[in-house]
C-alpha positions as CSV (number, residue, x, y, z in Angstrom):
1,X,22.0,-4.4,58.3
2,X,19.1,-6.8,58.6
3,X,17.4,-6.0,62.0
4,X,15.2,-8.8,63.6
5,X,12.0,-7.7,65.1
6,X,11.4,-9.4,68.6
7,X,8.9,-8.5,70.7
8,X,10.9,-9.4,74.2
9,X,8.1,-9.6,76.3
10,X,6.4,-12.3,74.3
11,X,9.4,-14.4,73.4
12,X,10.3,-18.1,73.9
13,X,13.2,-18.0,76.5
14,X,14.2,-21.4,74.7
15,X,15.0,-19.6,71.7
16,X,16.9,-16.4,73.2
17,X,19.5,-16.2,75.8
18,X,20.3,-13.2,77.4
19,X,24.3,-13.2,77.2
20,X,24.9,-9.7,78.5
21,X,22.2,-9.5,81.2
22,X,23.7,-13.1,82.6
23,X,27.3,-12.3,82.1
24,X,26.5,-8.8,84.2
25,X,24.4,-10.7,86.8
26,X,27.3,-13.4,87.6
27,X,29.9,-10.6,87.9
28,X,27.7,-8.7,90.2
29,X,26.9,-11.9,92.3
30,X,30.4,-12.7,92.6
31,X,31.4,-9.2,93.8
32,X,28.2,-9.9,96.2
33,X,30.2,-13.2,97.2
34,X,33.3,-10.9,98.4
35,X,31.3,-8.5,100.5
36,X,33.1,-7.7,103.3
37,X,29.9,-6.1,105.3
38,X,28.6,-9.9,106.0
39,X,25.9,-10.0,103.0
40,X,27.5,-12.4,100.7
41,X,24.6,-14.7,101.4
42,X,22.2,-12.0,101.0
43,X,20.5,-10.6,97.4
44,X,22.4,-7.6,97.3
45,X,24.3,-5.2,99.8
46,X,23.7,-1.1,100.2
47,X,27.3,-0.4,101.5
48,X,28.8,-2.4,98.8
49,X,26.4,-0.7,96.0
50,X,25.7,-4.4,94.7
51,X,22.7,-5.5,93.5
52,X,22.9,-8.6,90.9
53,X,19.3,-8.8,89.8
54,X,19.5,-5.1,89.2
55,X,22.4,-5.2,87.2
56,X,20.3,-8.3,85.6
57,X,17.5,-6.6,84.8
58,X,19.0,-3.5,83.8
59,X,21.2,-5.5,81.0
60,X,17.7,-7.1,79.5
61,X,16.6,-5.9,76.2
62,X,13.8,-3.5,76.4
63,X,13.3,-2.1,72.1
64,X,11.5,-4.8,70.1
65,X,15.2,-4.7,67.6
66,X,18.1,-6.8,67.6
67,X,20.8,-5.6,65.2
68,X,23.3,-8.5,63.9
69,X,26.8,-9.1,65.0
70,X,28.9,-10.4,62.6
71,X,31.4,-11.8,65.3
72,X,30.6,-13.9,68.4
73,X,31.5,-11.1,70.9
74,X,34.5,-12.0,74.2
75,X,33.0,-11.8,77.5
76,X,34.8,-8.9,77.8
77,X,33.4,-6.9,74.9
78,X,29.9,-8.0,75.9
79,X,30.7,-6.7,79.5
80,X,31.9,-3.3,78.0
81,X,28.9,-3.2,75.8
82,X,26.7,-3.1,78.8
83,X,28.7,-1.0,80.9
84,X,29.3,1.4,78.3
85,X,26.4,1.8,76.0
86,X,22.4,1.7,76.0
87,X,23.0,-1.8,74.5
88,X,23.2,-5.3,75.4
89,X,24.1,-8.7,74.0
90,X,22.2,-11.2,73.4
91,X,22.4,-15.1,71.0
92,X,19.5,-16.8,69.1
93,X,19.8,-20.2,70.1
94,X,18.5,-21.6,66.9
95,X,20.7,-19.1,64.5
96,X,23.5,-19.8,67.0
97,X,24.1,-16.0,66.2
98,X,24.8,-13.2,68.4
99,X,23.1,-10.3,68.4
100,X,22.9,-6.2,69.4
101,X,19.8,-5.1,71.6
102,X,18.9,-1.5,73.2
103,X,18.4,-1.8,76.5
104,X,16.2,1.7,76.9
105,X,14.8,3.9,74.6
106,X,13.1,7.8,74.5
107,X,16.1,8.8,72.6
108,X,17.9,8.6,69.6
109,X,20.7,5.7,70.7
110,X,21.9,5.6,67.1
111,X,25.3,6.5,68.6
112,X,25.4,3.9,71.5
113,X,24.5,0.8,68.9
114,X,27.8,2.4,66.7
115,X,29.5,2.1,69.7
116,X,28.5,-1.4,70.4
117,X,29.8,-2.5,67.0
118,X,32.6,-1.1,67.5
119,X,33.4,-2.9,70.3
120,X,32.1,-6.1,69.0
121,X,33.1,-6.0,65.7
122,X,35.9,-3.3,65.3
123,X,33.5,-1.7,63.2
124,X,29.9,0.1,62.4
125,X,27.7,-2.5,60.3
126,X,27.8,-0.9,57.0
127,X,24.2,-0.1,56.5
128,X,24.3,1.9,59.6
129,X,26.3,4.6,58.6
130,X,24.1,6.9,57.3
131,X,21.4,6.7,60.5
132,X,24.7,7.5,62.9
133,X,23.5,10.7,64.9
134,X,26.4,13.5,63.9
135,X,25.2,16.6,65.2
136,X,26.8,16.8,69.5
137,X,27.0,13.5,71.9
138,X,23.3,12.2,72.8
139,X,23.8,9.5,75.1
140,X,27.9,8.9,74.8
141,X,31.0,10.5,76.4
142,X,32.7,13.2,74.5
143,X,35.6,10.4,73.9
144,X,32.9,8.1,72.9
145,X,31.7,10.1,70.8
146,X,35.3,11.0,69.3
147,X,35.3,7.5,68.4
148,X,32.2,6.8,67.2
149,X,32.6,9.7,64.5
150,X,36.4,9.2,63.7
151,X,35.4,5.3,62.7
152,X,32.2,6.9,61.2
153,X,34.4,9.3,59.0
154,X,37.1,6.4,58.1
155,X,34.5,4.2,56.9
156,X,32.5,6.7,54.5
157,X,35.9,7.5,52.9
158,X,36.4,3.9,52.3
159,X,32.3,3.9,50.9
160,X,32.9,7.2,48.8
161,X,36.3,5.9,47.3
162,X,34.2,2.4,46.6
163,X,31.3,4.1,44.5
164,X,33.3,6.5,42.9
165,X,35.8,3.9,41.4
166,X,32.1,1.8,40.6
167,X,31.2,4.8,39.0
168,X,34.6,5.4,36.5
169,X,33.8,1.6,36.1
170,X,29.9,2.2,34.8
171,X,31.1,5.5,33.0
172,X,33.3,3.0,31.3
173,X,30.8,0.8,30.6
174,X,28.3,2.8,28.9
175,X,31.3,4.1,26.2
């Protein structure tokens, strides 16, 4: 996996857009729309727990990484992504590429960016599975973390299987 250092206070908005802080921020402002307390014109409402720039800012990169997707992501796996993990989504304009990006930090959220492939790609990038956190649930739900470790476990039989058949192949070689 080739991570992209970006430091995401100094960036050039032109070149990034924010997908899953945006996408989260239109949902919330159009739950704001429905409010049946009489704020739908307002910024947010308290009885309706709604606040869109919240849910904005609390969707924007924050850890100077973003990991690559290999699949432009549905809105619906980029909302699940920041509902559901320490991670949000966000495109390089120029690349046209989407991208992975932790959205807080003071932890080890190795498990939350698996879980964020796995939405978005149906899979954990390859060169990620041996920096997968293994030992209890940091920062997922026990489920979660079912899932994280049984497509964890699935994928290094498929990589043990692949190097040991490369092996018989060199061991083959070398006669």
């Amino acid at each position: 996996m080739k991570t992209t250092f970006v430091n995401w206070s100094k960036i050039d908005y032109e070149d990034w857009e924010f997908v899953g802080a945006n996408l989260i921020r239109e949902k919330e402002q159009d739950r704001l729309e429905q409010c049946p307390h009489g704020n739908e014109s307002e910024y947010y409402c308290d009885e309706c727990n709604c606040y869109p720039e919240d849910a904005e800012s609390d969707n924007c990169p924050m850890m100077n990484f973003a990991y690559p997707l290999n699949n432009n992501p549905s809105d619906e796996a980029i909302e699940r992504v920041c509902k559901e993990t320490n991670c949000t989504v966000v495109l390089n304009v120029n690349e046209d590429a989407y991208y992975l990006s932790l959205t807080g930090g003071g932890m080890d959220l190795s498990q939350s960016i698996a879980l964020a492939y796995i939405i978005c790609d149906g899979c954990i990038d390859w060169d990620m599975l041996n920096d997968v956190y293994i030992s209890h649930n940091l920062c997922l739900s026990k489920e979660e973390y079912k899932l994280v470790m049984t497509e964890l476990q699935r994928q290094l039989e498929i990589n043990i299987a692949n190097q040991q058949r490369k092996l018989e192949e060199i061991k083959e070689a070398l006669k």
